[in-house]
C-alpha atoms as an extended CHARMM CRD file, in Angstrom:
* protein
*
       200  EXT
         1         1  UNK       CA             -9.5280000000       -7.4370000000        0.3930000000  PROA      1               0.0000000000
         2         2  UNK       CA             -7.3990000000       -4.6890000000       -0.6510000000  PROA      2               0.0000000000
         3         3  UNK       CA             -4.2260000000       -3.9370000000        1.6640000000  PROA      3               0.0000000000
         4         4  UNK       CA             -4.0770000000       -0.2540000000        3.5680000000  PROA      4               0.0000000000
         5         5  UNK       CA             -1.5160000000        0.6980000000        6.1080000000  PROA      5               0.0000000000
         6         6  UNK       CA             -3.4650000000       -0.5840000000        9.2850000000  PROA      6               0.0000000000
         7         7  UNK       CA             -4.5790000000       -3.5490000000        7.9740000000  PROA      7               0.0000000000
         8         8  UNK       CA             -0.7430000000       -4.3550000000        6.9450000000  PROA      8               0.0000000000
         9         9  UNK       CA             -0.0470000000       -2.9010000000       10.5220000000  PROA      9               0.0000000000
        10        10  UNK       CA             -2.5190000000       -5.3510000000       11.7660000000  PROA      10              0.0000000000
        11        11  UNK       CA             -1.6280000000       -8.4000000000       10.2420000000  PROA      11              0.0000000000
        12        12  UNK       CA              2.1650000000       -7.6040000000       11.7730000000  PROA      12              0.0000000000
        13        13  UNK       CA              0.3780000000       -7.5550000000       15.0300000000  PROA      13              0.0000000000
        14        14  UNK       CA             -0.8720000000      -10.9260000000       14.5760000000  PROA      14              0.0000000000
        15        15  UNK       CA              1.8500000000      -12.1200000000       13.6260000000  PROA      15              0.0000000000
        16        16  UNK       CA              3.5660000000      -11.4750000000       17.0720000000  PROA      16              0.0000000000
        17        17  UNK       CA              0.6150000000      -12.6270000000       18.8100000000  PROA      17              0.0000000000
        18        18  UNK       CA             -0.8030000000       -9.4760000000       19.4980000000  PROA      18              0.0000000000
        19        19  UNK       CA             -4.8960000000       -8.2900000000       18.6420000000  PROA      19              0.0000000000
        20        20  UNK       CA             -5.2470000000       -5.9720000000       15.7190000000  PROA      20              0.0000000000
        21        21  UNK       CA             -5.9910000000       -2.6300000000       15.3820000000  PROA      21              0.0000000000
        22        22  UNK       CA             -9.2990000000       -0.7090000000       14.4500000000  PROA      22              0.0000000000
        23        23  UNK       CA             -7.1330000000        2.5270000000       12.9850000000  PROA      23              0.0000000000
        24        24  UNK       CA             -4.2840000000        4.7720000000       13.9000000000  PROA      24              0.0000000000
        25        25  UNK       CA             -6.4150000000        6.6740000000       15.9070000000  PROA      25              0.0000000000
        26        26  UNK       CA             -7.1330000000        4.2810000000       18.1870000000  PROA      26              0.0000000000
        27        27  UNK       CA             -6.7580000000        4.8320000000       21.9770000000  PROA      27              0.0000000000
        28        28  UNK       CA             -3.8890000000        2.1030000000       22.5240000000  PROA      28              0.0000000000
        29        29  UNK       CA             -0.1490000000        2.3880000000       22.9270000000  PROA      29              0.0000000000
        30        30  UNK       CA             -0.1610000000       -0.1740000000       19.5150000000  PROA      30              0.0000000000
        31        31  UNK       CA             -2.0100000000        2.2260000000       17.6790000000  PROA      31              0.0000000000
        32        32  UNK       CA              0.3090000000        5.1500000000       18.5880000000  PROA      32              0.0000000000
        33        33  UNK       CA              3.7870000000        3.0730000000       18.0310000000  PROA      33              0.0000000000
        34        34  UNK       CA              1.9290000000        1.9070000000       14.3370000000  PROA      34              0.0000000000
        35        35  UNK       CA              1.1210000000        5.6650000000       13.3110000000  PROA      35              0.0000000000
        36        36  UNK       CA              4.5120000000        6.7150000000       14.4910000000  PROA      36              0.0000000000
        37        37  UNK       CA              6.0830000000        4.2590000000       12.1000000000  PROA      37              0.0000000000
        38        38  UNK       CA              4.4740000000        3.4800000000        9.4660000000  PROA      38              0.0000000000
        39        39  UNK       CA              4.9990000000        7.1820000000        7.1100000000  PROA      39              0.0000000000
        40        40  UNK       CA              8.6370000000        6.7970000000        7.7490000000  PROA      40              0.0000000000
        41        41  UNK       CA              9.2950000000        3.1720000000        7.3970000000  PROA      41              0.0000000000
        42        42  UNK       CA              6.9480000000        3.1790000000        4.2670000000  PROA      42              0.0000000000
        43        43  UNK       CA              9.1330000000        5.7670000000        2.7250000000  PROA      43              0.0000000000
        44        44  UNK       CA             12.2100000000        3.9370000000        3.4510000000  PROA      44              0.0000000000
        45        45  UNK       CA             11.2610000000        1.0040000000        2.3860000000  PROA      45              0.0000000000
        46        46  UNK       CA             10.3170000000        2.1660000000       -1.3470000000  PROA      46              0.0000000000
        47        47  UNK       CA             13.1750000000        4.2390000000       -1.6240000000  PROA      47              0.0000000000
        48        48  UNK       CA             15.4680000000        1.4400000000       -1.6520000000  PROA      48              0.0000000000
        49        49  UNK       CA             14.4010000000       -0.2220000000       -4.0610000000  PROA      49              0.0000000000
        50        50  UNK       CA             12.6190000000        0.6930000000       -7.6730000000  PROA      50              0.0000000000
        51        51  UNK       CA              9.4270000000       -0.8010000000       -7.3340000000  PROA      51              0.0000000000
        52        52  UNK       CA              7.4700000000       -1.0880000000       -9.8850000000  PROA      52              0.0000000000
        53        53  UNK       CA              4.1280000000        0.1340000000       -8.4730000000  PROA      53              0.0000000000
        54        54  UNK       CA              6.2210000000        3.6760000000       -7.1280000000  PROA      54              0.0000000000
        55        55  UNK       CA              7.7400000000        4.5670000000      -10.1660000000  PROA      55              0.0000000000
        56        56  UNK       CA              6.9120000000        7.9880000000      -12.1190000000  PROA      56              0.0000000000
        57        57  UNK       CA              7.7440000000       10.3120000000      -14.9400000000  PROA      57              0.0000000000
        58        58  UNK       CA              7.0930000000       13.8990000000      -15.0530000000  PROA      58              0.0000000000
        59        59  UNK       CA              8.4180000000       16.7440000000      -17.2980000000  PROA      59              0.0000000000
        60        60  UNK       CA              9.4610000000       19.5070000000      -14.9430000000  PROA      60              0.0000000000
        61        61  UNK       CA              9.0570000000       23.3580000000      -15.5760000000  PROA      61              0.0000000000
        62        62  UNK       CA             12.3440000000       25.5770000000      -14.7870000000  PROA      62              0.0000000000
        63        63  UNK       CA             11.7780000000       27.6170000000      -11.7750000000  PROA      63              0.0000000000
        64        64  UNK       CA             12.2880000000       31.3580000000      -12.1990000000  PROA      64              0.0000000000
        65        65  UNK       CA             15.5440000000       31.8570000000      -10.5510000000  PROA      65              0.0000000000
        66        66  UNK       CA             18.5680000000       30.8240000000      -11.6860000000  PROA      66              0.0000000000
        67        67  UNK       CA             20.9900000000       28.7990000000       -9.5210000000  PROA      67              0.0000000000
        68        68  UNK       CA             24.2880000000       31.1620000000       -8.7970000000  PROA      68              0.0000000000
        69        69  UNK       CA             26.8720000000       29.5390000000      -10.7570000000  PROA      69              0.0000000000
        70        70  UNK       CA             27.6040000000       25.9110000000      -13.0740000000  PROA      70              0.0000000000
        71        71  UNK       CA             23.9270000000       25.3240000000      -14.1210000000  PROA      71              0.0000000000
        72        72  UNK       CA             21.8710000000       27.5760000000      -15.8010000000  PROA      72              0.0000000000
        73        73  UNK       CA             18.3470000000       26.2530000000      -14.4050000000  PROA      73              0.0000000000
        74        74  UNK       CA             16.9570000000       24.5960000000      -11.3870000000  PROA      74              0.0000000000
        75        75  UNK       CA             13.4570000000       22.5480000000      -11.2780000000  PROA      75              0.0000000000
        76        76  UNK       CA             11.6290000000       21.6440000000       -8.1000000000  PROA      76              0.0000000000
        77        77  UNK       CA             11.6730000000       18.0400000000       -7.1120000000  PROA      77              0.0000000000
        78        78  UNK       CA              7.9080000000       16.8730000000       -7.0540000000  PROA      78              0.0000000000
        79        79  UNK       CA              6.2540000000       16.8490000000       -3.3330000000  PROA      79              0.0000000000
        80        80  UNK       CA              6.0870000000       12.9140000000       -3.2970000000  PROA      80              0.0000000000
        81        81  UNK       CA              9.5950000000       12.6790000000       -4.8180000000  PROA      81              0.0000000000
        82        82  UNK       CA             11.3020000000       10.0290000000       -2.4310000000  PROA      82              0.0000000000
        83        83  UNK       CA             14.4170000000        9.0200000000       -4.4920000000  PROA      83              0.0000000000
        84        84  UNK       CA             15.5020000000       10.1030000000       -8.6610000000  PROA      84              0.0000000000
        85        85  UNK       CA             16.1310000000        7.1570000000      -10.7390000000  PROA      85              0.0000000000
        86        86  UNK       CA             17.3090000000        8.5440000000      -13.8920000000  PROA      86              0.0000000000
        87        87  UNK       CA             16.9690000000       12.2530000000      -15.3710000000  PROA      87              0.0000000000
        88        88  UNK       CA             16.9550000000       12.6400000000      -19.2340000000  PROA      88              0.0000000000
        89        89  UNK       CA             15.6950000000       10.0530000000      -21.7920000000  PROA      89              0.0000000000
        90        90  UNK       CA             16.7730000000        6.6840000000      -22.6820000000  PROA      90              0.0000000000
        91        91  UNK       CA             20.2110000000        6.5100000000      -23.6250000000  PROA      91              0.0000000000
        92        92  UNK       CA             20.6890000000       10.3680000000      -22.7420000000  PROA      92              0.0000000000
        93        93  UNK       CA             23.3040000000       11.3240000000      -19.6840000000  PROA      93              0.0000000000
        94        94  UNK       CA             23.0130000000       14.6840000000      -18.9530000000  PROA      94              0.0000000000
        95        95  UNK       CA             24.9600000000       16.4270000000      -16.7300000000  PROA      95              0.0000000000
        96        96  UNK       CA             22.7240000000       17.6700000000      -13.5540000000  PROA      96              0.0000000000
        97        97  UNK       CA             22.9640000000       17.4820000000       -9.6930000000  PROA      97              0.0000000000
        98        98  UNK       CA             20.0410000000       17.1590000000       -6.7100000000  PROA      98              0.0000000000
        99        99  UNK       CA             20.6740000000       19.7860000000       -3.7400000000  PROA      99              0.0000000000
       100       100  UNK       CA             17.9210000000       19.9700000000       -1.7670000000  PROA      100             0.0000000000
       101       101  UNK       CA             14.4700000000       19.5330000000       -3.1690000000  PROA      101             0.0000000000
       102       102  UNK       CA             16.1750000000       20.8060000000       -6.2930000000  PROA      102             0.0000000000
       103       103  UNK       CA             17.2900000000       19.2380000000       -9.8720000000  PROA      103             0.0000000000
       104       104  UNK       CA             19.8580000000       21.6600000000      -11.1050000000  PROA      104             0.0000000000
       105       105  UNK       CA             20.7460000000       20.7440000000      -15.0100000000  PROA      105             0.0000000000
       106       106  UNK       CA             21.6960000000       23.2210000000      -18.4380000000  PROA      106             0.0000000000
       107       107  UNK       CA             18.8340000000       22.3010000000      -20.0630000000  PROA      107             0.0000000000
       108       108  UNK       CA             15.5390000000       24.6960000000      -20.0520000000  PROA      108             0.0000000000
       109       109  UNK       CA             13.4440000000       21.0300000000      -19.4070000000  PROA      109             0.0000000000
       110       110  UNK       CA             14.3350000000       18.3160000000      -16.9050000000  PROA      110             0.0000000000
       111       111  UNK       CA             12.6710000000       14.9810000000      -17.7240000000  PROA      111             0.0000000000
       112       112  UNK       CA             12.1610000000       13.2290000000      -14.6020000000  PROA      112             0.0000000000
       113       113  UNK       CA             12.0050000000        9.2930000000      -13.3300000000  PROA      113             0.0000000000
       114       114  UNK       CA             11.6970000000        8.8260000000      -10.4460000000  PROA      114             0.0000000000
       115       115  UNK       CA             10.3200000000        6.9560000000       -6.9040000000  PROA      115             0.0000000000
       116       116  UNK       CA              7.1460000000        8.4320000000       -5.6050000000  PROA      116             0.0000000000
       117       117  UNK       CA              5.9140000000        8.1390000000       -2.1400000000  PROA      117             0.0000000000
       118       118  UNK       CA              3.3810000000        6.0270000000       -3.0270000000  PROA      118             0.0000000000
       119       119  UNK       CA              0.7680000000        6.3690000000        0.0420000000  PROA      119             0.0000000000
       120       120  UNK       CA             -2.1590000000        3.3790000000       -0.9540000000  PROA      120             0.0000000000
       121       121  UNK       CA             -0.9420000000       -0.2720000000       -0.6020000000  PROA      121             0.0000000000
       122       122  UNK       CA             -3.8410000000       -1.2850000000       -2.6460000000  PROA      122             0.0000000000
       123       123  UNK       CA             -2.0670000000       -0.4140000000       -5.7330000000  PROA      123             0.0000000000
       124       124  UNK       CA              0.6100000000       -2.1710000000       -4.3630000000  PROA      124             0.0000000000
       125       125  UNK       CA              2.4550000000       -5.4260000000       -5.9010000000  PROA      125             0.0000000000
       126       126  UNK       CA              1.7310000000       -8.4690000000       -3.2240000000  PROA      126             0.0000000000
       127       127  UNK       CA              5.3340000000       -8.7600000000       -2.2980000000  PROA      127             0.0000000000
       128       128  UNK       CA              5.7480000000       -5.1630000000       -1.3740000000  PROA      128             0.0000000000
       129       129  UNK       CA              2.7690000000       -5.2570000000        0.7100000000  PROA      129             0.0000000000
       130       130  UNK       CA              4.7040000000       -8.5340000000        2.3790000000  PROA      130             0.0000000000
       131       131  UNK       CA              7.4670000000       -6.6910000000        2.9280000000  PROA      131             0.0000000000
       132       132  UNK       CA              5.9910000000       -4.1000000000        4.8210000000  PROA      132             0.0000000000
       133       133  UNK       CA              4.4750000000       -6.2860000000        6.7130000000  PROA      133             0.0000000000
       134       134  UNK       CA              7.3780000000       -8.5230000000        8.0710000000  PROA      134             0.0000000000
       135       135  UNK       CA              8.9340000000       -5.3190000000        8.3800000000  PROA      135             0.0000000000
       136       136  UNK       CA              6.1300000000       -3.5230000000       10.4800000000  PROA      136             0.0000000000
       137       137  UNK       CA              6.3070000000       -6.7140000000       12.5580000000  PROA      137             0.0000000000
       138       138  UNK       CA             10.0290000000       -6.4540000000       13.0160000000  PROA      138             0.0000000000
       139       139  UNK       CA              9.5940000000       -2.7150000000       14.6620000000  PROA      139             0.0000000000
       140       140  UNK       CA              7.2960000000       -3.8110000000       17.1340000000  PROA      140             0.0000000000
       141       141  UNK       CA              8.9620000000       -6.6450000000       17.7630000000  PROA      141             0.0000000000
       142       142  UNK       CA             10.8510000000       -5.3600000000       21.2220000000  PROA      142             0.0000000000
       143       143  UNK       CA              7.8420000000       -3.0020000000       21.8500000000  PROA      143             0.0000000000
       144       144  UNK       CA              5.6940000000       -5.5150000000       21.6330000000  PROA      144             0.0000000000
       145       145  UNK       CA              7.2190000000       -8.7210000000       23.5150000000  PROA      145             0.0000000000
       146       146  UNK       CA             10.6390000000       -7.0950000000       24.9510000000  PROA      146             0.0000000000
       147       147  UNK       CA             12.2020000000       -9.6370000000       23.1880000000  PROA      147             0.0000000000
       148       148  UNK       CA             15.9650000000       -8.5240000000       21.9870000000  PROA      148             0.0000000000
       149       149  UNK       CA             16.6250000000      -12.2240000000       20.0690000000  PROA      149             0.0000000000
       150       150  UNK       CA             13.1530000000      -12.2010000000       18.5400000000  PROA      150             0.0000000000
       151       151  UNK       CA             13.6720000000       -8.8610000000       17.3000000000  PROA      151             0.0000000000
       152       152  UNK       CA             17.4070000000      -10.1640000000       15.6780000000  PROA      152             0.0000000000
       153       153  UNK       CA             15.6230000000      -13.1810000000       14.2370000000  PROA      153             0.0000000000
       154       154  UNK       CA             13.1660000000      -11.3000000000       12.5170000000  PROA      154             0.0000000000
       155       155  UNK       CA             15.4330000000       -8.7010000000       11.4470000000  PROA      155             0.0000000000
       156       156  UNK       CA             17.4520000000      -11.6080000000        9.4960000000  PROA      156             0.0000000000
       157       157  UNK       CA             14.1920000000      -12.7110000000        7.9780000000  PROA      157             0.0000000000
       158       158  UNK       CA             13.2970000000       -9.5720000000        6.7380000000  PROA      158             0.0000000000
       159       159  UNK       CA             17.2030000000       -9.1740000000        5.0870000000  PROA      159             0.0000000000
       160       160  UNK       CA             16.2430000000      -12.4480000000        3.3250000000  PROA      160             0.0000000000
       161       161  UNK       CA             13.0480000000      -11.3320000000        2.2180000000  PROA      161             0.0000000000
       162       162  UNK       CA             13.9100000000       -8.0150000000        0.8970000000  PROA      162             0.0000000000
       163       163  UNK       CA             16.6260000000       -9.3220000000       -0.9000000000  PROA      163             0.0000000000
       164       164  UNK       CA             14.2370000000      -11.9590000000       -2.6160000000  PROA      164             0.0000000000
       165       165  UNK       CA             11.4200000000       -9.8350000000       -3.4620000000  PROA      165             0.0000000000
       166       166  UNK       CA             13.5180000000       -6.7920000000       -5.0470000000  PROA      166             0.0000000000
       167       167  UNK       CA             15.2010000000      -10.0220000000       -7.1410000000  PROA      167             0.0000000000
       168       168  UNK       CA             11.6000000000      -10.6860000000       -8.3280000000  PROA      168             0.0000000000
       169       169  UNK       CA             10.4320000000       -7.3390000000       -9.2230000000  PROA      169             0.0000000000
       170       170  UNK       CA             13.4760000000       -6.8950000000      -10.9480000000  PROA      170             0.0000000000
       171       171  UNK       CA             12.9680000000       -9.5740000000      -12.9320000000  PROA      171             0.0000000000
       172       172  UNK       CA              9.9400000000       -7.6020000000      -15.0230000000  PROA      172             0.0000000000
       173       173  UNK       CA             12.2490000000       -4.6770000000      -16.2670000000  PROA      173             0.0000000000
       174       174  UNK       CA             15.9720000000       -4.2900000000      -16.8140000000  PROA      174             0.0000000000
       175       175  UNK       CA             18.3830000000       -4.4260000000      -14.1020000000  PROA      175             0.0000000000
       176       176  UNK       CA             18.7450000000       -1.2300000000      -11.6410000000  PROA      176             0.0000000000
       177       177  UNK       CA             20.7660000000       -0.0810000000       -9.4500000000  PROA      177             0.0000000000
       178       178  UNK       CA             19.2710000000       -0.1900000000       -5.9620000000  PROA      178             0.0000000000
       179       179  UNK       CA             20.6420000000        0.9430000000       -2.7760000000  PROA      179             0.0000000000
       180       180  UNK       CA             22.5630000000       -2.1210000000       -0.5080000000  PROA      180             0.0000000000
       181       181  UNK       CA             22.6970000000       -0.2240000000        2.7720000000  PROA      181             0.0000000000
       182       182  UNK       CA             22.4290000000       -2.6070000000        5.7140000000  PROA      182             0.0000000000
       183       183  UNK       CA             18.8410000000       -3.3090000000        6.8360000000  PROA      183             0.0000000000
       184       184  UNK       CA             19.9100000000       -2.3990000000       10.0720000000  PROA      184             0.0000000000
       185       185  UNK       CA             18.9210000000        0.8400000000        8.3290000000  PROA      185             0.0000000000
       186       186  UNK       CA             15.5570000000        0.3650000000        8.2260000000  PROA      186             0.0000000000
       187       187  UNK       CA             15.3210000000        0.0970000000       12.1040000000  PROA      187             0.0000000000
       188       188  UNK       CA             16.3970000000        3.4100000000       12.1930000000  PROA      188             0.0000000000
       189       189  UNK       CA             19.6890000000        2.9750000000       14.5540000000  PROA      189             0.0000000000
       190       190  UNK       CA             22.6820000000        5.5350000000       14.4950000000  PROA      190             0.0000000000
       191       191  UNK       CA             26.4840000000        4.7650000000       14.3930000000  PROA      191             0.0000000000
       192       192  UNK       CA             25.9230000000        4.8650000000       17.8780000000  PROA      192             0.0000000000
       193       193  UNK       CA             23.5700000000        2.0160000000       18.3410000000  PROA      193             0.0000000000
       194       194  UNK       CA             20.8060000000        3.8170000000       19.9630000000  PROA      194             0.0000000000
       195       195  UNK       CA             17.4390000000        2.6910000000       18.9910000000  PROA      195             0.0000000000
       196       196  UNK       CA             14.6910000000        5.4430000000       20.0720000000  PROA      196             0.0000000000
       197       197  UNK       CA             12.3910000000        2.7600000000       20.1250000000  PROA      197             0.0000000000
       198       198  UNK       CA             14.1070000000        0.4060000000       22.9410000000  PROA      198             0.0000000000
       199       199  UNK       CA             16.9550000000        3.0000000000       24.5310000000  PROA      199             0.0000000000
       200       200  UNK       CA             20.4990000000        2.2860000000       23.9020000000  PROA      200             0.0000000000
């Protein structure tokens, strides 16, 4: 059966001893908490690492304007841009900067690779849609059971796991460079320490 964001949602459920979900529609307070989540933890999950199945290349179009000063053109990042992996061909380095949702770059043509926001988790790789699922089950882990040490222990799991499936979908191309921010990241907690989703 092929994965989709509330049967991954679902199976995190489950997995905290808690019944499934029909959709994201659903008249429950799990349904709500999994529809809030899931866009932005999906997205910040495959930005920080180069997945395999997320990965595109497009040749972009200048726009008509000119940026002010330093580069001569600018090129609109694609909608379901999420993070640029490498601008140029193989073994080129051209000089170019991101500000905004722009690419700004001398050349008249900005050859783009990139992470997409990959929305289907049927074309996902299996360890991807794992991931999401330990880590859908580590944001309702307080919501769900109001358990602060639960929520910790799953947290570490997840680190672990992460780090282990990025190592093996690595393994199929040449090393990249993927962002090491702490995972505490992906709960989405300031500097502060406030979690929206269990007060400070």
């Amino acid at each position: 059966m092929s994965a989709t964001p509330v049967s991954i949602c679902s199976n995190a459920l489950l997995m905290l001893g808690d019944n499934p979900i029909a959709s994201f529609a659903e008249d429950s307070d799990k349904a709500r908490l999994a529809s809030n989540l899931w866009d932005t933890a999906r997205d910040h999950v495959l930005r920080r690492h180069p997945w395999n199945c997320a990965i595109k290349r497009v040749i972009l179009s200048p726009d008509t304007t000119a940026p002010a000063f330093d580069f001569k053109a600018q090129f609109e990042l694609p909608a379901d841009w999420l993070r640029t992996l490498s601008v140029g061909e193989e073994g080129e380095r051209p000089r170019y900067r991101i500000e905004g949702r722009k690419v700004l770059m001398q050349e008249n043509v900005c050859k783009l690779r990139y992470i997409f926001r990959n929305e289907n988790p049927a074309t996902w790789d299996s360890m991807l849609v794992w991931c999401m699922t330990r880590v859908m089950r580590m944001l309702f882990a307080y919501p769900i059971t109001q358990s602060t040490s639960l929520e910790q222990l799953i947290e570490q799991e997840v680190a672990l796991l992460l780090r282990e499936a990025r190592a093996v979908d690595g393994q199929e191309d040449e090393p990249e460079a993927f962002d090491e921010s702490p995972l505490l990241a992906a709960r989405f907690v300031g500097s502060s320490g406030y979690s929206p989703y269990r007060g400070a």
